[in-house]
NUFI-297983 format. One record per residue (C-alpha): residue number from 1; x, y, z; residue in one letter. Coordinates in Angstrom, 2 decimals. Example, Ala and Ser with C-alpha at 12.3 -4.5 7.8 and 13.67 -1.06 7.14 Angstrom:
<nodes>
 resi      px      py      pz resn
    1   12.30   -4.50    7.80    a
    2   13.67   -1.06    7.14    s
</nodes>
This chain:
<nodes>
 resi      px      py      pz resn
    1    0.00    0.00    0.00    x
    2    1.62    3.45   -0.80    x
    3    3.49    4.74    2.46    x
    4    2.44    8.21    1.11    x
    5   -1.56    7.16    2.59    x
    6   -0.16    6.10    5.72    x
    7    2.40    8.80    6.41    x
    8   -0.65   11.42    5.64    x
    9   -3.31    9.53    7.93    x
   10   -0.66    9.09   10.77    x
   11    1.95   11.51   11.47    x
   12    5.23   10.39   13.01    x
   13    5.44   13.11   15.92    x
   14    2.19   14.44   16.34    x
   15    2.08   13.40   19.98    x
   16    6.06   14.71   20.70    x
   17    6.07   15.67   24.48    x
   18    2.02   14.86   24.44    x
   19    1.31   13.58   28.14    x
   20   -0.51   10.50   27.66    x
   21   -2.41    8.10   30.29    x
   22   -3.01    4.62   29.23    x
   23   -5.25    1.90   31.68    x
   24   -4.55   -1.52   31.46    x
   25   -1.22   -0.71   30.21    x
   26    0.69   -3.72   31.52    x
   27   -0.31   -5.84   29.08    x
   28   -1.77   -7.03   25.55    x
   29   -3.32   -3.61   23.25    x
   30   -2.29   -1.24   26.05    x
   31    1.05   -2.28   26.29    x
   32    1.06   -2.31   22.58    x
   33   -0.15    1.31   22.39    x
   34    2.54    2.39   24.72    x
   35    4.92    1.04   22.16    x
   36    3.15    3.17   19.61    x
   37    2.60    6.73   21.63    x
   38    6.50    6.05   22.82    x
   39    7.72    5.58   18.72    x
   40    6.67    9.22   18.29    x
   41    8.37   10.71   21.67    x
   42    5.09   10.79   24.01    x
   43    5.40   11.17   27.65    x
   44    3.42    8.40   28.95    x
   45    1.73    7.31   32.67    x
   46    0.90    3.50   32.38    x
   47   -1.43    2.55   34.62    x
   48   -2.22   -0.92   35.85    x
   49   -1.99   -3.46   39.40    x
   50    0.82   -4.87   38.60    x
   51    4.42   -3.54   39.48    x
   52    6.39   -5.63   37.53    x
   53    4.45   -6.00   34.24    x
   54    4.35   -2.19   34.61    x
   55    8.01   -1.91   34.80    x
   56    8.80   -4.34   31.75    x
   57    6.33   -2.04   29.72    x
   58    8.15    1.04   31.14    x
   59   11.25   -0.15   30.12    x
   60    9.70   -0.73   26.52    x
   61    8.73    2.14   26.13    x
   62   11.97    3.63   26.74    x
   63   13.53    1.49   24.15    x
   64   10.72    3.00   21.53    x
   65   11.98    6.30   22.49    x
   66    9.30    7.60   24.49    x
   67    9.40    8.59   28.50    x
   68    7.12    6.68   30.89    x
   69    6.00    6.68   34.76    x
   70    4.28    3.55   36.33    x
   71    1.32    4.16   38.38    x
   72   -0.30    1.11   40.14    x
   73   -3.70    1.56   40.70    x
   74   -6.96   -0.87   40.54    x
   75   -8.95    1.23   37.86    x
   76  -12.01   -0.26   39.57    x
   77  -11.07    2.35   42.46    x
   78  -12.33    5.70   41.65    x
   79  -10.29    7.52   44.18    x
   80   -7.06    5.91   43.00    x
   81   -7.96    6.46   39.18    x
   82   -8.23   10.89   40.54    x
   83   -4.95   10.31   42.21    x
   84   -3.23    8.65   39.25    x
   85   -4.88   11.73   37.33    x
   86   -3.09   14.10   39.70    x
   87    0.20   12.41   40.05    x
   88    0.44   12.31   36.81    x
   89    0.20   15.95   36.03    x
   90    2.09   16.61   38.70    x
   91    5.27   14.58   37.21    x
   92    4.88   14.83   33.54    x
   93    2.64   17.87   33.09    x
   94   -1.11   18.48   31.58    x
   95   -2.80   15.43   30.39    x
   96   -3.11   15.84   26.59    x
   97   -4.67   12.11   25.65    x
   98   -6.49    9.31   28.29    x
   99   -6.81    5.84   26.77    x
  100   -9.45    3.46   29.12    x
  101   -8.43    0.47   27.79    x
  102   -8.22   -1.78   31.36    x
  103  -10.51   -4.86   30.95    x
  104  -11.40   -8.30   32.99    x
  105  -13.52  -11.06   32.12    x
  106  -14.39  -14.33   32.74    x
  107  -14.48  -17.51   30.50    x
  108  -17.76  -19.33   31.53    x
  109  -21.83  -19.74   30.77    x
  110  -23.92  -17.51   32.52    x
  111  -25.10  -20.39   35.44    x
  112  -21.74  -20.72   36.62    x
  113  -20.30  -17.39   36.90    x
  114  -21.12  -15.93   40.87    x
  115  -22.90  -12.33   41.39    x
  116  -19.69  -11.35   42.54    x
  117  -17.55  -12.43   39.68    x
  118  -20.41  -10.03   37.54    x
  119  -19.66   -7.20   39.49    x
  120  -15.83   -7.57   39.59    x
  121  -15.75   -7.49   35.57    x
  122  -18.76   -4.86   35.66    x
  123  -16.50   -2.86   37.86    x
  124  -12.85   -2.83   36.39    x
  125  -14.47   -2.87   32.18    x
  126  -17.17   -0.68   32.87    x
  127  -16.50    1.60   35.63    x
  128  -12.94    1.91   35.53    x
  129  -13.67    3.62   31.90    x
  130  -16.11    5.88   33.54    x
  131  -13.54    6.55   36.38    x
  132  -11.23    7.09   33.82    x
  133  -13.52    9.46   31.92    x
  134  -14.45   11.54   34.55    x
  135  -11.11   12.21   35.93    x
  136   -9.50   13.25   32.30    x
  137  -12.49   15.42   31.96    x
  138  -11.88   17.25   35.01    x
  139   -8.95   18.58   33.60    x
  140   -9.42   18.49   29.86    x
  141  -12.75   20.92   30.33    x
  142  -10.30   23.68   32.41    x
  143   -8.58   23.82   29.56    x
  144  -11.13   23.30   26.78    x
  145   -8.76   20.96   24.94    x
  146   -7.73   16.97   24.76    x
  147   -8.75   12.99   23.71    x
  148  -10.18   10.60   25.46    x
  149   -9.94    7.00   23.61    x
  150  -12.75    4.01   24.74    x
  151  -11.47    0.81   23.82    x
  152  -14.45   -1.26   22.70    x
  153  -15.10   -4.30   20.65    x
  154  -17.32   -5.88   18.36    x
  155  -18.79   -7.33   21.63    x
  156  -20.24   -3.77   22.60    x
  157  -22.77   -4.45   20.02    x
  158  -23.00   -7.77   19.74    x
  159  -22.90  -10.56   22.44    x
  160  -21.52  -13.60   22.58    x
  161  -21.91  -16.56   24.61    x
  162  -18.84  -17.63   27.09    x
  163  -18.73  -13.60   27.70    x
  164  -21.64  -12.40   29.12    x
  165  -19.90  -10.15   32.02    x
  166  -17.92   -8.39   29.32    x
  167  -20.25   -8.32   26.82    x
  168  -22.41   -6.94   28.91    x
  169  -19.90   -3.96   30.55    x
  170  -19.18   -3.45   27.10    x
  171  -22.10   -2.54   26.08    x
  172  -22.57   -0.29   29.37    x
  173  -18.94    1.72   27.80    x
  174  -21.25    2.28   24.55    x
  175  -24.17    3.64   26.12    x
  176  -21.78    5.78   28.17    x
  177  -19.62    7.21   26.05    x
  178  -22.99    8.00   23.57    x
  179  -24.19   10.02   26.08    x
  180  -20.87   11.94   26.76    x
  181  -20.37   12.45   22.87    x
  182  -23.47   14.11   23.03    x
  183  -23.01   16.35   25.80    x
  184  -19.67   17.46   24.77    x
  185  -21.34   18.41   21.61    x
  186  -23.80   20.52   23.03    x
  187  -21.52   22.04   25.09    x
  188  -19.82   23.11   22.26    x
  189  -16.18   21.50   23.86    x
  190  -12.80   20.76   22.15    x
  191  -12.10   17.63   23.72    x
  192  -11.97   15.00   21.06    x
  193  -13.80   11.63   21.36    x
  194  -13.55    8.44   20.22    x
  195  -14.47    4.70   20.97    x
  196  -12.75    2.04   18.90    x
  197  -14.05   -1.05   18.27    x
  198  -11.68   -4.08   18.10    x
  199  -11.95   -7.76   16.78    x
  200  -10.25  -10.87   17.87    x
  201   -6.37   -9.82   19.66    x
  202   -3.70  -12.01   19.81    x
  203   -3.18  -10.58   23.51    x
  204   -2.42  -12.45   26.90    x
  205   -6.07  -11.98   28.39    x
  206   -6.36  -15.52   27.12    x
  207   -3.83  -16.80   29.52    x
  208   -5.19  -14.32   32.72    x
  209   -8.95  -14.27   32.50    x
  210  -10.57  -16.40   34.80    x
  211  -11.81  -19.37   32.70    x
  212  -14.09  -21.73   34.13    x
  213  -14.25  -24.09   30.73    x
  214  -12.88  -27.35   30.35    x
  215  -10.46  -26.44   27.94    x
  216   -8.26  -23.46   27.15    x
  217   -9.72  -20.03   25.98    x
  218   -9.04  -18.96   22.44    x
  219   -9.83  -15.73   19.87    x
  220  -12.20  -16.58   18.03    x
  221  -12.43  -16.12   14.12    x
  222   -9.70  -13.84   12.61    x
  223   -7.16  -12.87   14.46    x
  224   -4.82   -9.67   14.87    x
  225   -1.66   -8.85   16.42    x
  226   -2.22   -5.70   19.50    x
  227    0.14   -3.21   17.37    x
  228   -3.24   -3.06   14.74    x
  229   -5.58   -1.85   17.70    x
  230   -2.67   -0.08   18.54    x
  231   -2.32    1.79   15.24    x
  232   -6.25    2.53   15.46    x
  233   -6.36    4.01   18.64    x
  234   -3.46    6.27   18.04    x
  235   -4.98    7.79   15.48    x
  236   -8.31    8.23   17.48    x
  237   -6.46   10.20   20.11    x
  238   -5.18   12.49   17.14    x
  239   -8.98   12.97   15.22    x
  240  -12.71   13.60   16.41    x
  241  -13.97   10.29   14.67    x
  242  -17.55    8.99   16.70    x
  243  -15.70    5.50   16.37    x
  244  -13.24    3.61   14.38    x
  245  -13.92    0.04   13.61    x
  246  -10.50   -2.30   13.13    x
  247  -11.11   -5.11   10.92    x
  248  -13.26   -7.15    8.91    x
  249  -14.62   -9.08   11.00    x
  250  -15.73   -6.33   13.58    x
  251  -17.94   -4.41   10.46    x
  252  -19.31   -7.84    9.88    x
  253  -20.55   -8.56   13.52    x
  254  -21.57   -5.13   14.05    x
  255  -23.27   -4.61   10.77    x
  256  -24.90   -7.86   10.89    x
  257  -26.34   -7.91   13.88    x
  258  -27.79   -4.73   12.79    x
  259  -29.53   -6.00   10.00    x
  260  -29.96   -9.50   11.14    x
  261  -30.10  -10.01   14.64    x
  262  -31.70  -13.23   14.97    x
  263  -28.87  -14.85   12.33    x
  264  -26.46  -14.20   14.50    x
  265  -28.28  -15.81   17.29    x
  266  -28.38  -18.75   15.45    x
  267  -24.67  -18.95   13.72    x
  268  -23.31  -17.94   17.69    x
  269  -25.15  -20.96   19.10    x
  270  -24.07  -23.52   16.38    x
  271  -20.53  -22.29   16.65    x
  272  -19.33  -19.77   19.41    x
  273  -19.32  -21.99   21.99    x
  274  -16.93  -24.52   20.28    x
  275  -14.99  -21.51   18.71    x
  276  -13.83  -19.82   21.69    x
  277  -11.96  -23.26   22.88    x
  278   -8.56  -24.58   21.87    x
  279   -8.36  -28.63   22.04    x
  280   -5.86  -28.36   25.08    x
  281   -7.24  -28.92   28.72    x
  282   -6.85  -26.64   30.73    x
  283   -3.74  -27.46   33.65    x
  284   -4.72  -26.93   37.09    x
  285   -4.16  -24.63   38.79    x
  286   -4.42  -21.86   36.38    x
  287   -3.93  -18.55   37.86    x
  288   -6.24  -15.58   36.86    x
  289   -6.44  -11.57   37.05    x
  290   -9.96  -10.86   38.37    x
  291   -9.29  -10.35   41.94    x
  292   -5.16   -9.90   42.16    x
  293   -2.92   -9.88   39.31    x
  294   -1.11  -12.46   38.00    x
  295    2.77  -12.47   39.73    x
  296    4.93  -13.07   36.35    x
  297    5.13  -10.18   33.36    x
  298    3.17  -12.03   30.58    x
  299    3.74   -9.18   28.05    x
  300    1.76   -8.26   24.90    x
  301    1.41  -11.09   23.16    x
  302   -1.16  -14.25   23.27    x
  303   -0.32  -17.44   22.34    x
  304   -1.69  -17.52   18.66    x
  305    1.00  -15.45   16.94    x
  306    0.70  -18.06   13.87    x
  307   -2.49  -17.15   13.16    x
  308   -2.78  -13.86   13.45    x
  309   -2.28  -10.67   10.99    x
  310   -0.55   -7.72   11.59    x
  311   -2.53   -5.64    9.20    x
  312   -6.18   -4.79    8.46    x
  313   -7.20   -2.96    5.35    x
  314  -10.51   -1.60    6.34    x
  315   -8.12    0.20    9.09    x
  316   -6.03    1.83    6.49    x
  317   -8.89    2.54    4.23    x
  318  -10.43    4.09    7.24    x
  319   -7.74    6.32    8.20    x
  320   -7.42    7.32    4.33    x
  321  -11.03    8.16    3.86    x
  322  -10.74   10.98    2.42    x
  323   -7.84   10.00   -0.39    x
  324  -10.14    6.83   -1.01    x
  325  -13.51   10.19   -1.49    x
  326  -11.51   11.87   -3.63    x
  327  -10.70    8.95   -6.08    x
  328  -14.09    7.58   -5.72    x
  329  -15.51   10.72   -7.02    x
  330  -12.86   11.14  -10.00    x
  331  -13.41    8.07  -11.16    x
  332  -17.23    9.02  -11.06    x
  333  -16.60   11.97  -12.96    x
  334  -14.51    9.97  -15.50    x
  335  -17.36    7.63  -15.90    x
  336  -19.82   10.26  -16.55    x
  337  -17.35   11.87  -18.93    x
  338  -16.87    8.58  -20.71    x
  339  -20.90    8.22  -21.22    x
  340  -21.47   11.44  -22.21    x
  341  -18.90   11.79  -24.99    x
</nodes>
């Protein structure tokens, strides 16, 4: 594809010296977004329980050429998500972009995952991103200016079975952040927007999530490396986009669904129980994430690197909209030309 499209849609230093907060950051697409704020010189606060995953993605990001402070907070804990907020002003300087990205979830049907194993997910997914909103708008409307990234998914629309506690805070972000889109527009505010939708990661939440199945956890359908949600929510930081949907397979389930509902109801039964499983028991005893982190660093990446693709098209023709208009319409016009002469 012609570097020219991607150099235009994604400049290399946009976000030089740009203070940038990033939940979840230990691990999987918010460790892979550090990487990608920290390639064009950002000054980053990383955000997550664990101390020593934090510190290997620190170190990363120092390698990428960016600057980075390690905050550990449970993002389920509004008053620590304010105090990372202020600490991190305090050290690095005004907070330019937020990314809510932190996430938990649990592998399991509905009848066997406990009330409080609903509310743990329901708290970290859903109202850590709120948390996380409201403290980056308590500075970003002083000053009339900055981002705030959601990280979705596919799932915020439609639901899945296995996943009903984040499917379900998910779809809580959506409703959320289509209620602060609105406001901020009536407010007439600065403060860019956007919630990007993801498809199938090749991240280590399969090896961390609490799974309750017999066998082990797996993506399900195509799969893509972190560094393409990566790429995607970069560039939502930078533009006022409602949402940006990465890959095929995430127009498909959200488009579908729209239009057909009650198909995917029936493909999902037939195959996304089956789909979301590898053939390998699971060993006992597993550890998972949803009440303490897990001790070791796991880093970004999943455990179906094989299989996945580091590039999505309907990402770069999304970022290139407007070069992909513009051709559209002269080839329209030559068209036209061509029929009328």
């Amino acid at each position: 594809m012609p570097l020219l499209f991607i150099n235009r849609g994604m400049k290399d230093n946009l976000f030089r010296n740009k203070v940038v907060v990033i939940t979840g950051a230990s691990g999987g697409v918010g460790r892979a977004t550090a990487w990608e704020f920290a390639k064009q010189g950002a000054k980053l606060a990383l955000i997550a329980r664990s101390p020593k995953q934090l510190e290997g993605a620190k170190k990363e990001v120092e390698q990428y050429g960016g600057t980075a402070i390690t905050i550990v907070a449970d993002v389920a804990d509004a008053a620590a998500i304010e105090a990372a907020a202020e600490q991190t002003e305090r050290e690095l300087g005004p907070i330019d972009v937020w990314v809510n990205n932190a996430m938990n979830s649990v592998f399991a049907p509905i009848k066997d995952i406990t009330p409080e194993e609903y509310k743990r997910v329901t708290e970290v997914t859903y109202l850590g991103t709120v948390y996380g909103a409201m403290a980056a708008l308590r500075r970003m409307r002083q000053r009339n200016k900055g981002s705030i990234v959601f990280v979705g998914s596919a799932l915020a629309y439609r639901g899945i079975p296995l996943q009903s506690a984040y499917c379900g805070a998910k779809h809580g972000i959506q409703g959320f952040y289509d209620s602060l889109r609105t406001e901020l527009l009536h407010d007439k505010s600065n403060i860019k927007t956007c919630m990007v939708q993801l498809p199938a990661l090749n991240t280590t939440q399969f090896k961390w999530v609490l799974n309750k199945l017999p066998k082990k956890p797996r993506p399900m359908g195509k799969v893509y490396q972190p560094e393409v949600a990566a790429r995607g929510i970069v560039f939502a930081a930078a533009h006022n986009r409602r949402e940006l949907y990465i890959g095929y397979p995430t127009y498909e389930a959200i488009i579908g669904d729209k239009l057909a509902s009650w198909y995917a109801d029936i493909v999902l039964a037939r195959t996304g129980v089956k789909g979301q499983q590898t053939d390998e028991p699971i060993e006992p005893g597993r550890k998972d994430s949803v009440w303490e982190p897990v001790p070791e660093d796991m880093g970004t990446y999943g455990d179906f690197g094989q299989q996945a693709t580091n590039r999505s098209f309907t990402l770069w023709a999304s970022i290139n909209r407007g070069y992909i208009y513009v051709i559209l319409s002269l080839a329209l016009v030559a068209i036209v030309i061509y029929i009328v002469t």
